[in-house]
N, C-alpha and C positions, 0 to 999 in steps of 0.2 A: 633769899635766905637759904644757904646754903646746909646740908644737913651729914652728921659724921657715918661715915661707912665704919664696919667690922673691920679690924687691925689686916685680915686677909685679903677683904674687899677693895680696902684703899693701894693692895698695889696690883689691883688688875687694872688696865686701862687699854688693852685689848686679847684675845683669846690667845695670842703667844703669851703674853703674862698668866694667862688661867692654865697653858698645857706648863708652864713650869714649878704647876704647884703639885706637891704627892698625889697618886690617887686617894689617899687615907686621907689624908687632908680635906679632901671635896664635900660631904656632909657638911666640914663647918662651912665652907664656901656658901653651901645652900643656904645654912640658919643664917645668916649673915646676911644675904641678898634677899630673902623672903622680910627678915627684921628690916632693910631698908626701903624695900618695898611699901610695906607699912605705915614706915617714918614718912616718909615721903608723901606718901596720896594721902594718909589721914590730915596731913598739914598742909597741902595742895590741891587736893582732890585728884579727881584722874576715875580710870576703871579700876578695879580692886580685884574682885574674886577670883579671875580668871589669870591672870600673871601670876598671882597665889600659886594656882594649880600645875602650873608647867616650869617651877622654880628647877627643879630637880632633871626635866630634860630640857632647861636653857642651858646649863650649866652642860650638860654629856653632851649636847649637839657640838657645843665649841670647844669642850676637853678632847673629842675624836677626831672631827671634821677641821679638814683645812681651810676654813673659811678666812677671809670672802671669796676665796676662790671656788671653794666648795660654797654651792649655793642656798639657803635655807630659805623658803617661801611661809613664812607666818600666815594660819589663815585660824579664824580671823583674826584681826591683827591686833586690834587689844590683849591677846593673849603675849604680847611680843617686849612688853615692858624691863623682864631679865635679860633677852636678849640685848637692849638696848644700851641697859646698863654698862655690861660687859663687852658690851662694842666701843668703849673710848667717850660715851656720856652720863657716865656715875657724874661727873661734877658739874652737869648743868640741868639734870633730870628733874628739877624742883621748877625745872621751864615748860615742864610737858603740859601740852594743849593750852599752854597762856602765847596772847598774840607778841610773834615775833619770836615765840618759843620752839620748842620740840615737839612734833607731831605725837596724837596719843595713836597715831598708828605708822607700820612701816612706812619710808616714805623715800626713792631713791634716790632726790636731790639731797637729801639731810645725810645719807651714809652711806658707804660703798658694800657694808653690809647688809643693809635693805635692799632685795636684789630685785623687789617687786612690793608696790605700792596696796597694798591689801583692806579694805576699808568698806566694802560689803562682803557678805562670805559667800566661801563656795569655791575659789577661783584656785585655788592654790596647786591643784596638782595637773590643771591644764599649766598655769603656766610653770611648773617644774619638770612636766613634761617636754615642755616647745624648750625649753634650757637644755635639759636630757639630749634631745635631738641637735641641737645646734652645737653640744659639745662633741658629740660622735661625728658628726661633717666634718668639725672642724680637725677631727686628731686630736681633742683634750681629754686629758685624763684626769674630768672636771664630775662630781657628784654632785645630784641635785635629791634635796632632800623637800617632801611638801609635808607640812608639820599642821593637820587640817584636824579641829576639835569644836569643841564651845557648840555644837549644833550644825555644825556646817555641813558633818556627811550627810543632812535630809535634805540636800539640795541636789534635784535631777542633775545639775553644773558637773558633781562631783561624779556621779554615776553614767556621764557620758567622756570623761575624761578617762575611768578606770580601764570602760570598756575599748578607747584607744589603745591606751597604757599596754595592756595586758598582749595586745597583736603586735607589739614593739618590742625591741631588744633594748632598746634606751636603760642602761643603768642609772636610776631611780629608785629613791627609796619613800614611800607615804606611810608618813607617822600619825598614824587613827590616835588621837588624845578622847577617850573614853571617859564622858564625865557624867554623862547623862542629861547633860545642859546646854542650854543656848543662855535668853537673860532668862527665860520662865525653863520647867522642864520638858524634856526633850518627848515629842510626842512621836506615835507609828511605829509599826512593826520593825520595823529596823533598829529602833531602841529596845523592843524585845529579842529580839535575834542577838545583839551585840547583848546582851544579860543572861542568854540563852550560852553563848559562846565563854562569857566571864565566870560562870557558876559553874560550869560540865567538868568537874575537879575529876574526872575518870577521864573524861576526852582527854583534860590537859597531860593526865599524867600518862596517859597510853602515848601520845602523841610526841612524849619526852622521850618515852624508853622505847618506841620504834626508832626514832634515829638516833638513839644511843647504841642500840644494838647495830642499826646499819651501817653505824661507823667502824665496827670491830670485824663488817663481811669485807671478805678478800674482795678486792674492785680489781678486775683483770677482764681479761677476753670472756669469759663466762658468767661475768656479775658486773656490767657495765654502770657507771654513775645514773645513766638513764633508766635504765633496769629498777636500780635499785628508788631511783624515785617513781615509779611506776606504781612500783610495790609497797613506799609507804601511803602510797593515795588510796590503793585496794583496800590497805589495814582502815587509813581512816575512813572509809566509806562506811566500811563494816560494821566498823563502832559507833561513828558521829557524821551526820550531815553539819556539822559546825561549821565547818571552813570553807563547805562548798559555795558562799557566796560570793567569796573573794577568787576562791580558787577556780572557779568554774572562768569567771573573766581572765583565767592564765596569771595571775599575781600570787608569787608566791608571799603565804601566810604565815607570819610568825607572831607569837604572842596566843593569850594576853599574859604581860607582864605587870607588875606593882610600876607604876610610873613613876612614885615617890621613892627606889630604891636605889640609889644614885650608883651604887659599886655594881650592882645586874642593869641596871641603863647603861652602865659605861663598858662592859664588857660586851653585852648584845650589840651593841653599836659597833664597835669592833670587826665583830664579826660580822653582821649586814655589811659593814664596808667592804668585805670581799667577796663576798657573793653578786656577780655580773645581775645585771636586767632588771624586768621593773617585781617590783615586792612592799608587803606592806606589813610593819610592826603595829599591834594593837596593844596600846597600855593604857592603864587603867589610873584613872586619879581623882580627885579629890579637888572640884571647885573650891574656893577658899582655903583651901589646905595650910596649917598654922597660923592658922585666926579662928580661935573657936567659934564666934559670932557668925563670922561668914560661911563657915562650914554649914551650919544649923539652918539658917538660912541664907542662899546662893542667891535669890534672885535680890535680893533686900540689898543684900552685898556686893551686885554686879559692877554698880557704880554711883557709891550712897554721899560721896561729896566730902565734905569736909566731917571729920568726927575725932570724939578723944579716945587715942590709941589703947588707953586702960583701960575706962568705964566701958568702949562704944555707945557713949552716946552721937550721936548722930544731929551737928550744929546745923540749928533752923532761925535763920532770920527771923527777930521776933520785932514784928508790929502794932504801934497803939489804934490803930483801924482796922476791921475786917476787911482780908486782902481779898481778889478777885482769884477764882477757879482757874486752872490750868483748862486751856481749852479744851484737853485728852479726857478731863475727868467731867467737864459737860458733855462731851459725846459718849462720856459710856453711862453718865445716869441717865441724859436721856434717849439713849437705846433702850434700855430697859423699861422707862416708861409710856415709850410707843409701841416695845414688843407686850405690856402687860394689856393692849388695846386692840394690837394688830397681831393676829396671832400666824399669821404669814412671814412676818419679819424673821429674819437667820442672821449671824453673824457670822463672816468671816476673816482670821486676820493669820498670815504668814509668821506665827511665832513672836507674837508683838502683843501676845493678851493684856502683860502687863503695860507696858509701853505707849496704847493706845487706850487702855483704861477698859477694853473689850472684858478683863476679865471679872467685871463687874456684873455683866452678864454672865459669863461663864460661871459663877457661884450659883444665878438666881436660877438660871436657864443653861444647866449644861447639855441638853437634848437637842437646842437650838444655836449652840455656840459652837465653832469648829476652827482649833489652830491644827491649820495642816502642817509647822515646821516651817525653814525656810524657803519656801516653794513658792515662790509671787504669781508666775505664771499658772501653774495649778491653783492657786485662789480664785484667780480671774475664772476660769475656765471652768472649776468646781460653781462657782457663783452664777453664771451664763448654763449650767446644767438645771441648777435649781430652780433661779427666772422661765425656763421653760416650763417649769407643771408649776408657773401661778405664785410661786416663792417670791417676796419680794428682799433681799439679799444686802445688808450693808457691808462691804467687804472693805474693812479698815486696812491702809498700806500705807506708810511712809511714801512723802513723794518722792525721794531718792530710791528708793526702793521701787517703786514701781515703775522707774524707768525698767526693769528687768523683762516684767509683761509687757510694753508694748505690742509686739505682735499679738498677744491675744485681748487685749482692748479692742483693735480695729476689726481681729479674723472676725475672732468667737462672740464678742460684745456689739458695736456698733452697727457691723454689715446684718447680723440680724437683728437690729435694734431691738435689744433685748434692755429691761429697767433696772439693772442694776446700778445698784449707789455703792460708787465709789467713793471715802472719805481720806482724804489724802492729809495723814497728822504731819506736822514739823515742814509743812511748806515755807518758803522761804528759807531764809538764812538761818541756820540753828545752833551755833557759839562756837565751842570749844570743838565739837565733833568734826568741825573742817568740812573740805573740799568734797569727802566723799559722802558726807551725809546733806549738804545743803540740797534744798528741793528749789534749783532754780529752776527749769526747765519744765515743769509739768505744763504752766499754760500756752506755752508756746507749741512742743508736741499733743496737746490735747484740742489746741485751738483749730487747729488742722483736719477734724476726725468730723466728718459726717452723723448728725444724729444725734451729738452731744449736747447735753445740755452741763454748763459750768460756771458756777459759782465761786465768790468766797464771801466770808460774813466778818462785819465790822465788826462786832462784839459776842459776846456769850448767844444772848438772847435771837441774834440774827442766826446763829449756827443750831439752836433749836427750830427754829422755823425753816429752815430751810431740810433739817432732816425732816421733821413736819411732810413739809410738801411731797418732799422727792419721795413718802410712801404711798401717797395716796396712788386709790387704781387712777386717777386721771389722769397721774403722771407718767407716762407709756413710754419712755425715752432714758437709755442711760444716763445718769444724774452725776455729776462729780461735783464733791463739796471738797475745796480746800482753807487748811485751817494753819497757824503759825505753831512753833513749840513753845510753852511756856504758859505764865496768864495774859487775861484777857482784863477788862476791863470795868468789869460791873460785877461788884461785891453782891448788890442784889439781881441774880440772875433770876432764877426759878420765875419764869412769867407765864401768863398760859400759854398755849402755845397756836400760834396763825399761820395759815396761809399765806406763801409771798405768790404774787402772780409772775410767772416764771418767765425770763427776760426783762425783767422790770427793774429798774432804778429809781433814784430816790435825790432829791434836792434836800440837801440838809441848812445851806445857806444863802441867802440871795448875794450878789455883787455887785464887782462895774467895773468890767474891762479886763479883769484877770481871773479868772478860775481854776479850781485845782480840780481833778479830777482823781478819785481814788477807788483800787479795787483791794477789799479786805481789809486785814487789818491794819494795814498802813494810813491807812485814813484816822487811823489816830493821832499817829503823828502829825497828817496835816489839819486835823482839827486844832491843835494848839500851834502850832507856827502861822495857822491865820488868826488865830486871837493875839498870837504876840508881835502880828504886825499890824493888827487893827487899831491898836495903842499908840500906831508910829500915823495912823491916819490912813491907812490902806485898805479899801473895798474889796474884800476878793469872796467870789462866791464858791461853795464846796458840793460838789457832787461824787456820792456815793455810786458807782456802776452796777457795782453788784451782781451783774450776771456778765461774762467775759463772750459765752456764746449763749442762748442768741443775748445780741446785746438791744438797748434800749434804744431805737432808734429815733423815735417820738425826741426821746429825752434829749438825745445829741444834735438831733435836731435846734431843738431850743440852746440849746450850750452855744452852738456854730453860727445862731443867727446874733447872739447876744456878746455876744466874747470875741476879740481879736488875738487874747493872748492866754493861752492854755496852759497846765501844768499838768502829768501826770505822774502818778505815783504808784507803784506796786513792789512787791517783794519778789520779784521774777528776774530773769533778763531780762533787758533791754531788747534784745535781736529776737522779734517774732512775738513778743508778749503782749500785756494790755495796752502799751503805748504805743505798738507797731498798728495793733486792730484800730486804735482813735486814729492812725494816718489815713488808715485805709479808708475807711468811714470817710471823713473829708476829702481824701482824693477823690474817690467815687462821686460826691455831690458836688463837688467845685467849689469846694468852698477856701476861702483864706482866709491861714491864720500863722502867728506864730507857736510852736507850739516844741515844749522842751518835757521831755523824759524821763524821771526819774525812778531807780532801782539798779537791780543788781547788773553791773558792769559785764561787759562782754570780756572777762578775765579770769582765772579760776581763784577763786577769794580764798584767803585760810582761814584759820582757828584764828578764834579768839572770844572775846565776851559777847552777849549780841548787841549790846551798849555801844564796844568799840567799833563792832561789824558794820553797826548801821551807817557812825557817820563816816567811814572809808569808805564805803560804797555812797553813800554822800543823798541818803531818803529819810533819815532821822530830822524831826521837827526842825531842828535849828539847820539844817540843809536845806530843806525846804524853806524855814523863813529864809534863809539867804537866796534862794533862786526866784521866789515871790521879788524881793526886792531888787534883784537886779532884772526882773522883767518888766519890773515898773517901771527902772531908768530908760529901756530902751525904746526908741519912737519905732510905733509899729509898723512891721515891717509886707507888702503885700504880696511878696512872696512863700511859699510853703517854706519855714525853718526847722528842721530836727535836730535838738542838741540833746545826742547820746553821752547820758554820763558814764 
């Protein structure tokens, strides 16, 4: 369903179309493109608030800049949805994040305008720097623009790129989008500082009328350019430390500006375009910006789904049964009711309070809840500080996300085998969000790491117990619990809660001759693909693994002497995950078997539903029953077999 753009909108179809329109003109450009914005995600869904926010400098980056040749680095890249539009896909944008559609973030196979693939944040002005550089080698007279907001400058990424930056000549420009947000708000001193910097209405205005006047001193042999910027750094010292954050790293500071003022974006722009080297414009805006709803509240409105564009209300699948808990929202109730027992327990989570459900604690318990901002590493590390005087620490991270701390899981976490519980939400494949957010890879870099102990839980009840355990003082060893996005499986959770004995697995159904082996929550899927091939006359027995490291070896034991023909199942990769560890297992013992693989493909998967994701990747029940059944036609085989799907 295609949806109608503003009479102005529909004859952009790249930014040569947008520089031929008046600059007067341009406001309406924006009500237009923020109204389809709108049209669009309330009838499609998508991210909302933050495209809201940067309507007014999508629009001035491509009225000044010669892009694509000039380069703009979106970070993060949900903010990037105008640009998109106005890059030559206003008429298929009704495809974003739907499978086979348009990425809801940059993506550089989709446009020669997406000049860098942006999907965790943080990155933007490393790579509009390494562009910067590579244009000056090369002899272009190419400008790279990094357009870094939504939360992203609390990421150390950002603050060791500036600190390059700044010892470089690279003509570059970073556009500080000031909103005071990520999806929750923007936490640390830097958000005070940036507020500190936006309010000082005497800093700004001294700051005005120095280099107004500077431009009216004679510039000659006695009053050199240099000179004179010597002299306005003196003035502001004098008056305000405001700028010295940026300015101290050698980046010349300009701003803050209204970011919603499209005719002062489009002139500043202007003129940062001829100013050489690296520099940073700070403007100011307004998450949700022309959505009152979303204004009021930003986090509700980051990416609230489908809803009606007048009321905002906000469409909720309505069910005649009590549906099952999002696994995010069992781990933050019962965080809270193991911290109301263990008064050791801490939370910590990288700017994901909401998103991990952490911030359920954070209302009951904010003395013991801590979002440090986008900082994965610093969680890890902050969390491994606390574990040493006796804390016992659940530090909630997306497992895409947490590929970022690796090294401080092995330095700082494992080599001192310290007990922190890592909770890894949105493992596996997680829909629409694409390639950048799926958490394939945690068990395979985790599975590797000395000291670990790592889980995942089949249902609700199993993810209670196992945070359960992993508090207790017995449990002395980092703990990783991984968990899927989305619900889970049992309407009636809330059970007491038990101890699981750690490395232990679980027989949930007897067989003969075929068993499936499953770790997490995939094991639901194959709990129904063996009931709907039991109907066809097929014996297959199910085992739950349940601990990845140490694994159940008793248990595999019994699997290897009873079973010729294996099936395993995970929401991982393939290459090194729970199906590479059952090889191993059997190589090590001598055992034969045949034995096929099933999960996430050694491929990068994209967007889509996680319905469709599953059976492309080919681990959804009905793949399963089809791999059960053609295991059964084949006569066993007494060689070792692995079929990587």
């Amino acid at each position: 369903m295609n949806i109608e753009a503003g009479p102005l909108l529909r004859t952009i179809d790249s930014p040569e179309d947008l520089k031929k329109i008046p600059q007067e003109q341009l406001l309406q450009v924006c009500e237009e493109l923020r109204q389809y914005i709108i049209d669009v995600v309330s009838t499609h869904g998508g991210h909302f608030a933050a495209s809201l926010g940067v309507v007014e400098l999508s629009v001035a980056l491509h009225y000044v800049y010669n892009t694509p040749y000039d380069q703009l680095v979106w970070d993060v890249g949900h903010q990037a949805y105008g640009h998109k539009i106005l890059t030559g896909r206003r008429d298929n944008f009704y495809t974003n994040r739907k499978l086979n559609g348009l990425s809801g973030f940059p993506k550089r196979s989709e446009s020669e305008y997406d000049t860098f693939g942006v999907g965790h944040s943080s990155t933007s002005i490393s790579a509009a720097l390494g562009m910067a550089i590579a244009a000056k080698y090369k002899g272009e007279d190419r400008k790279s623009v990094a357009i870094i907001g939504d939360g992203s400058m609390t990421a150390g990424m950002a603050f060791e790129a500036m600190n390059h930056a700044g010892v470089t000549d690279s003509d570059m420009l970073i556009i500080l989008n000031d909103n005071c947000m990520s999806i929750d708000q923007n936490v640390g001193a830097l958000k005070e500082y940036l507020t500190d910097i936006s309010l000082s209405a005497s800093y700004n205005k001294f700051k005005d009328d120095v280099w107004k006047a500077l431009g009216k001193l004679p510039i000659g042999k006695s009053f050199s350019r240099a000179m004179a910027g010597k002299f306005a750094d003196s003035l502001k010292g004098m008056i305000s430390n405001s700028a010295n954050l940026f300015e101290s790293l050698k980046l010349r500071y300009f701003g803050p500006i209204d970011g919603h003022n499209i005719t002062k974006l489009v002139e500043t722009l202007k003129d940062l375009r001829k100013i050489p080297g690296p520099k940073i414009l700070h403007i100011v805006t307004v998450k949700g910006k022309g959505y009152a709803l979303a204004e009021n509240d930003q986090t509700k409105w980051h990416a609230p789904g489908l809803f009606d564009k007048i009321t905002g209300e906000i469409y909720k699948a309505k069910f005649d049964l009590p549906q099952p808990p999002k696994y995010q929202d069992v781990f933050g109730k019962t965080l809270v009711e193991l911290a109301e027992k263990n008064d050791k327990i801490m939370g910590v989570t990288p700017a994901m309070l909401s998103g991990s459900s952490m911030k359920i604690m954070m209302e009951a318990m904010p003395n013991r809840t801590f979002d440090v901002g986008i900082c994965e590493q610093h969680a890890v590390t902050l969390s491994a500080g606390m574990a040493t005087q006796g804390l016992r620490v659940f530090c909630n991270i997306y497992s895409s996300f947490m590929q970022r701390a690796f090294d401080q899981i092995v330095h700082d976490v494992a080599i001192q085998d310290l007990p922190v519980v890592f909770c890894l939400d949105r493992a596996g494949l997680v829909g629409e969000d694409g390639p950048t957010h799926h958490g394939a890879y945690d068990i395979s870099y985790f599975r590797g790491i000395p000291n670990l102990i790592m889980s995942a839980p089949m249902n609700e009840q199993e993810l209670r117990n196992l945070m359960y355990t992993a508090q207790l003082d017995k449990t002395t060893h980092p703990f990783v619990i991984r968990y899927p996005r989305g619900n889970g499986v049992m309407s009636d959770w809330k059970k007491p809660l038990q101890e699981i004995e750690i490395g232990k697995g679980r027989k949930l159904k007897d067989g003969k001759d075929i068993a499936v082996l499953s770790y997490g929550h995939p094991g639901n899927f194959a709990a129904t693909a063996i009931r709907e091939v039991a109907a066809e006359g097929l014996n297959v027995g199910h085992y739950d693994i349940r601990f990845v490291k140490p694994m159940d070896e008793a248990l595999l034991h019994e699997i290897f002497s009873q079973y010729s023909k294996i099936i395993t199942v995970e929401d991982g990769t393939v290459k090194g995950g729970f199906g590479s560890a059952i090889l191993e297992f059997m190589a090590e013992h001598n055992y034969k078997a045949d034995v096929r693989i099933l999960g996430i493909p050694d491929h990068i998967v994209e967007h889509g539903t996680l319905k469709e994701l599953y059976a492309l990747c080919q681990y959804d029940a009905a793949s399963i029953a089809d791999a059960i059944r053609e295991m059964a036609s084949i006569k066993s085989n007494v060689s070792v077999e692995s079929l990587l799907q």
